[in-house]
C-alpha positions in Angstrom: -67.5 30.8 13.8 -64.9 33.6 12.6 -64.4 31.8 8.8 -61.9 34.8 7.6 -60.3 37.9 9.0 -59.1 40.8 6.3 -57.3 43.4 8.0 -53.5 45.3 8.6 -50.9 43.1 9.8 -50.2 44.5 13.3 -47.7 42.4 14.6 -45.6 38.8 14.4 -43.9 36.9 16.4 -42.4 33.2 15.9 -46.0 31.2 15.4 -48.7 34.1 15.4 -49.6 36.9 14.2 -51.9 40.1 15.6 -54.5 41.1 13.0 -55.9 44.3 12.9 -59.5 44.3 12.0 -61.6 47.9 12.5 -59.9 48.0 15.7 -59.9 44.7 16.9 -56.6 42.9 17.4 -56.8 39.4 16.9 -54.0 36.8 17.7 -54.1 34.0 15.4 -51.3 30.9 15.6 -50.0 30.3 11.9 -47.5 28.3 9.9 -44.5 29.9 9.0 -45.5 29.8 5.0 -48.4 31.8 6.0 -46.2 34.1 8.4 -44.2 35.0 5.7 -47.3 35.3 2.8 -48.9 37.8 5.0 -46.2 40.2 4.2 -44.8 43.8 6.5 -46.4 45.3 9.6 -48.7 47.5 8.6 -49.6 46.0 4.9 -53.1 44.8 4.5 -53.4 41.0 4.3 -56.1 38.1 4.4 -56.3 35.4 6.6 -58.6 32.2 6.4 -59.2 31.1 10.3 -60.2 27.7 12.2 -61.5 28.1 16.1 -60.1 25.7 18.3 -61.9 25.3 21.5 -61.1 23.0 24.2 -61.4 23.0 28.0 -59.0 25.8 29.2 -58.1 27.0 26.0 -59.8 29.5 23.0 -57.2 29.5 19.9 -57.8 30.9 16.5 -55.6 29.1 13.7 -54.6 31.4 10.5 -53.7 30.3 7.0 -53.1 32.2 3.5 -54.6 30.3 1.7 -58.1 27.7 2.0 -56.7 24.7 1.3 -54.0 25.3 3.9 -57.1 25.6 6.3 -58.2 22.4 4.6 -55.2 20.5 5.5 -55.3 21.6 8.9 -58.3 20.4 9.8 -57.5 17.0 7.8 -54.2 16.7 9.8 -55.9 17.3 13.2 -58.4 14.3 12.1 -55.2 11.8 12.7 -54.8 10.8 16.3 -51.8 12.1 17.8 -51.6 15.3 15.4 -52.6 18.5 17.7 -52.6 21.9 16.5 -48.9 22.6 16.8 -48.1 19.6 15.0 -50.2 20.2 12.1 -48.8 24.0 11.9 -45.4 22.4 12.2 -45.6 20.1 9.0 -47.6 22.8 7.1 -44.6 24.6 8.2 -42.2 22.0 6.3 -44.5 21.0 3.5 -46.6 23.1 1.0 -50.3 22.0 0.6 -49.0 20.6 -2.8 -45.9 18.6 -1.1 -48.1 17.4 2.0 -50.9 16.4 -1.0 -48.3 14.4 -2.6 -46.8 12.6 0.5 -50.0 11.1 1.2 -51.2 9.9 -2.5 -47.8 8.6 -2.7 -47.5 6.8 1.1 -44.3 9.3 1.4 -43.8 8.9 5.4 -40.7 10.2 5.0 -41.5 13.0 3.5 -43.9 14.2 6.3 -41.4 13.0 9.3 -39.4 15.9 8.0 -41.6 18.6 10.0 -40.2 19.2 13.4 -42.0 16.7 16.2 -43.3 14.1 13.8 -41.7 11.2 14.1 -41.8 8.2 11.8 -44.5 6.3 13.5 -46.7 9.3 13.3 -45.8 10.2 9.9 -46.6 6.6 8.4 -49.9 6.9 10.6 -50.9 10.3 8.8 -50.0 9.3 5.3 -52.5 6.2 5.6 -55.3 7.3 7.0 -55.2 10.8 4.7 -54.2 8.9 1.5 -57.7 8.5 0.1 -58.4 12.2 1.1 -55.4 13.3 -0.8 -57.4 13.5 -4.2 -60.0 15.7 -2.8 -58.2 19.1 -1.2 -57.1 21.6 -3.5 -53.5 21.8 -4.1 -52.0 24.4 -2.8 -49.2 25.5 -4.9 -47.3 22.6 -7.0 -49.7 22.9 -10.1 -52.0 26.0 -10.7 -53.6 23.4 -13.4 -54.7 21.5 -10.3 -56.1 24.0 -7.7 -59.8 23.2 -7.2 -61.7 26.5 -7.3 -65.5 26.6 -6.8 -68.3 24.7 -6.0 -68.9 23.1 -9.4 -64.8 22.0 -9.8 -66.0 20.1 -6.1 -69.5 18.4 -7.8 -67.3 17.1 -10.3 -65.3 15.1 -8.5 -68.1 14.0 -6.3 -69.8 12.7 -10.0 -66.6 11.2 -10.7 -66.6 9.6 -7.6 -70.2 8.3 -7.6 -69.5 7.2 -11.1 -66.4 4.2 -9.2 -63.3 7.1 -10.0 -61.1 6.9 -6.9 -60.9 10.2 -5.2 -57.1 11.5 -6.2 -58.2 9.9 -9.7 -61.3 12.0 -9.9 -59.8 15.1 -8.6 -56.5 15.1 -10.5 -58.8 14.3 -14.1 -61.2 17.6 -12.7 -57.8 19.7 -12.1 -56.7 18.7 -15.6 -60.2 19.6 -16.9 -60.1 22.8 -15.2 -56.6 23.1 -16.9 -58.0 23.5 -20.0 -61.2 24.7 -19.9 -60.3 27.9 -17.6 -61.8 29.0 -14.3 -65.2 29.8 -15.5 -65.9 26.2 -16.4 -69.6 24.9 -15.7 -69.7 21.7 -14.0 -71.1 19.5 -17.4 -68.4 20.6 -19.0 -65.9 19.5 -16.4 -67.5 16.1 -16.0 -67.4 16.0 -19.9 -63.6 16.7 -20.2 -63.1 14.8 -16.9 -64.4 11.9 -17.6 -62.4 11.5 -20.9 -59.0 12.2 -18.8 -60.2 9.9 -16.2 -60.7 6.9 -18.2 -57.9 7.1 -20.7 
């Protein structure tokens, strides 16, 4: 599967964009935060990609950023929420503001991205509320973006250890906070667990 395409941008239009890679001109379908992130025609940008496959169709989804891609693939989980309804509220919401709808039950907040209606909304902030806790932010907090694999083993020993998910992540993003990017995993857990329980 095509996990990441680095390239020039080639070309845009209102929900895609044509990547240029060696060559190759791919045509991914993105959000409009990540049309605008990946900058002019002809500037070198990053994309992280999810292959969609169905029946009659091939379609390759771009984001600027992982947890973006995350949140994608969360919202496409929820019955009723297709491709273009999922670009559509990460459209309208930042990783950060969709996180925070769902911890908090915010329906409203998500019904605010074109085609979701409140019925759908409600339906998306319940079943992705425990989830909420365990994708990186995206942009609210830079305390509170999950980087690496041993930020992600944290929270899963938090977890094992009875923490709710948005309780153990939000205690590792703290942690992270203060101990810097470089962090080992012990000491995450250590700081963590402190945060987590007081």
């Amino acid at each position: 599967m095509i996990a990441k395409l680095k390239g020039l941008l080639d070309e845009t239009g209102a929900d895609w964009a044509v990547i240029d890679v060696a060559g190759v001109g791919y045509l991914v379908h993105c959000s409009a935060r990540t049309l605008s992130a990946l900058g002019e025609v002809g500037e070198s940008c990053t994309v992280y990609t999810d292959l969609q496959v169905s029946e009659n169709d091939m379609r390759l989804l771009g984001f600027a950023e992982s947890a973006e891609r995350d949140w994608f693939r969360l919202l496409t989980q929820v019955q009723g929420v297709g491709s273009k309804v999922a670009l559509a509220i990460l459209s309208a919401l930042s990783t950060g503001e969709l996180q925070q709808a769902c911890a908090n039950g915010d329906a409203a907040m998500v019904a605010r991205a074109n085609g979701v209606g409140p019925k759908l909304a409600g339906r998306i902030v319940n079943e992705l509320k425990d989830k909420a806790g365990v994708v990186p932010r995206g942009g609210v907090e830079p305390a509170a973006q999950l980087s690496g694999s041993s930020s992600a083993d944290a929270v899963s020993a938090l977890e094992n250890l009875g923490f709710k998910p948005v309780v153990a992540a939000r205690a590792v993003a703290a942690a992270q906070g203060e101990l810097g990017e470089g962090a080992s995993e012990g000491d995450l857990i250590r700081v963590a667990l402190k945060r987590a329980a007081g």
